[in-house]
C-alpha positions as CSV (number, residue, x, y, z in Angstrom):
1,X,113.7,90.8,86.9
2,X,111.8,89.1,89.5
3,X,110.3,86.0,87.8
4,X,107.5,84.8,89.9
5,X,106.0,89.2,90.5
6,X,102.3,89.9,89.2
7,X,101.9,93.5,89.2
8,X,98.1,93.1,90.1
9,X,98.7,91.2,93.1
10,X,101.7,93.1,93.8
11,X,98.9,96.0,93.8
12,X,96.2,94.5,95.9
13,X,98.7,93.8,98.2
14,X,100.2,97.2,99.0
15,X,96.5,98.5,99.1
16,X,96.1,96.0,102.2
17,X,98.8,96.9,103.7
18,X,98.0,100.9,103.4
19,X,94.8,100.3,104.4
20,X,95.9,98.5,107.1
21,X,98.4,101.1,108.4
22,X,95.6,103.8,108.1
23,X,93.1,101.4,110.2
24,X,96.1,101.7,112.4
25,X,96.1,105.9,112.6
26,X,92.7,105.7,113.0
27,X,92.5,103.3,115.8
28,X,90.1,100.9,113.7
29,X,89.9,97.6,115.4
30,X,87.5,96.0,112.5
31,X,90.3,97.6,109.7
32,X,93.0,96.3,111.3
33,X,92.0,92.7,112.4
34,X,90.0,92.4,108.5
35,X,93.0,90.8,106.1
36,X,93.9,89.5,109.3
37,X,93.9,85.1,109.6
38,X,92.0,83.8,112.4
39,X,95.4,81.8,113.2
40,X,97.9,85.0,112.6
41,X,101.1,84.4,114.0
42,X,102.6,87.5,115.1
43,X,105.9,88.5,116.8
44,X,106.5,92.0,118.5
45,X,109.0,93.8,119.7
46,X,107.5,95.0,122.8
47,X,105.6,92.0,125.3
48,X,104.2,89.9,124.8
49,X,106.8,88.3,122.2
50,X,104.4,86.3,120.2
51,X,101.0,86.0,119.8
52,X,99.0,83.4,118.3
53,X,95.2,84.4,116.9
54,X,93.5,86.8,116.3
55,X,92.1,87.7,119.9
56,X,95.5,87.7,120.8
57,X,96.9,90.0,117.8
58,X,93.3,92.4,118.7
59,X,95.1,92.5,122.4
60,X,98.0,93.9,120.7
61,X,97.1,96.5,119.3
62,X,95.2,97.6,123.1
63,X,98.5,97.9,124.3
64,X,99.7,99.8,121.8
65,X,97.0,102.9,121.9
66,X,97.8,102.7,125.6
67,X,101.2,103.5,124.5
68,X,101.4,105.9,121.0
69,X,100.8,109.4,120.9
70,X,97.5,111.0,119.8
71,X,96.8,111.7,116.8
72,X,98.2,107.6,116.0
73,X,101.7,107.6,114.1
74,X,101.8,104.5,112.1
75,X,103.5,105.4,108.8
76,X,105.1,103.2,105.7
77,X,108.0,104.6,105.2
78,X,109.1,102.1,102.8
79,X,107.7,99.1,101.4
80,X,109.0,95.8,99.3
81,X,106.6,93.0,98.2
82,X,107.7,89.9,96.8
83,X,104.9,88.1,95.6
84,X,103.3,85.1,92.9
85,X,99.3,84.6,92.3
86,X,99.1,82.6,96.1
87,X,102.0,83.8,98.5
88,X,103.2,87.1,99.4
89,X,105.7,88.8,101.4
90,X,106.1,92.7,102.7
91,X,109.2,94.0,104.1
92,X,108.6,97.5,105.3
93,X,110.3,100.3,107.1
94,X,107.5,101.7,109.9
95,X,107.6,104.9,112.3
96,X,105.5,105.1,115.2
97,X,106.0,107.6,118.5
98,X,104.7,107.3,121.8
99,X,105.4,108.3,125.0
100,X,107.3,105.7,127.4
101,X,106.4,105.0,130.9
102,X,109.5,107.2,132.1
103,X,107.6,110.4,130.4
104,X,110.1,110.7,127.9
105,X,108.7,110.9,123.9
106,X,109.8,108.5,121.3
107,X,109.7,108.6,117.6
108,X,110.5,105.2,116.6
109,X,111.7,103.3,113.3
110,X,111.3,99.9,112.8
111,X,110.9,96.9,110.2
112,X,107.5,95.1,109.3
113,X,107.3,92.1,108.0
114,X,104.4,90.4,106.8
115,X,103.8,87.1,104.9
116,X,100.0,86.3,103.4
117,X,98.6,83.5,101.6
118,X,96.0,84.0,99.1
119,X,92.9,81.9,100.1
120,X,89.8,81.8,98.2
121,X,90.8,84.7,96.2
122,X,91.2,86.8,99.2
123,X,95.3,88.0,100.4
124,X,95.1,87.1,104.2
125,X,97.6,88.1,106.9
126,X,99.1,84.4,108.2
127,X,102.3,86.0,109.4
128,X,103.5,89.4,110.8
129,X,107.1,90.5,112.4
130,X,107.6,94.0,114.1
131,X,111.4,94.4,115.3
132,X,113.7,97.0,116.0
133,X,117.9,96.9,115.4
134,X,119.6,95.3,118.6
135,X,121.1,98.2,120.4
136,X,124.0,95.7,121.1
């Protein structure tokens, strides 16, 4: 079926990335920078559109908590890894809500991706893509 998929990293990985999600909900800045690459590249739907390290990832997820609703909503709502003994790749489904600056609420879908390397036995987050569906 899928020629170059090990089950146990397969495994390892999707731990990760729940824990990661749950680091997330429980606004844990050490949990969600750990599996994280000192040179992460990420992209994000809102500003700033890419950031590049990890200081800059942390400052993310600032602006996010400024943003979501309390208790956090970060959920998987679906989740595909692709993966061999040294690269990986997560394509997810994600729901978040939060409350935009015009008051109104919003309960939002939208995709994850994540790509990791395996370095000295470790699966480390080089790579990560949040996006939502042009409304165009």
């Amino acid at each position: 079926m899928y020629p170059n998929r090990n089950a146990s990293h397969e495994a390892a990985v999707r731990h990760l990335i729940e824990d990661w999600a749950a680091a997330v909900r429980a606004k844990d800045f050490a949990g969600i920078l750990r599996h994280h690459s000192p040179e992460i590249l990420m992209f994000d739907v809102p500003p700033p559109l890419q950031s590049k390290g990890l200081e800059a990832y942390r400052r993310t997820w600032e602006l996010f908590f400024a943003w979501a609703h309390d208790p956090v909503v970060y959920d998987i709502v679906a989740m595909n890894i692709t993966c061999d003994e040294n690269v990986a790749f997560v394509a997810a489904v994600m729901r978040c809500s939060g409350k935009e600056t015009s008051g109104e609420d919003i309960d939002l879908k939208f995709r994850l991706t994540v790509g990791l390397q395996r370095i000295d036995g470790r699966w480390t987050v080089m790579h990560e893509h949040h996006s939502i569906p042009a409304t165009q």
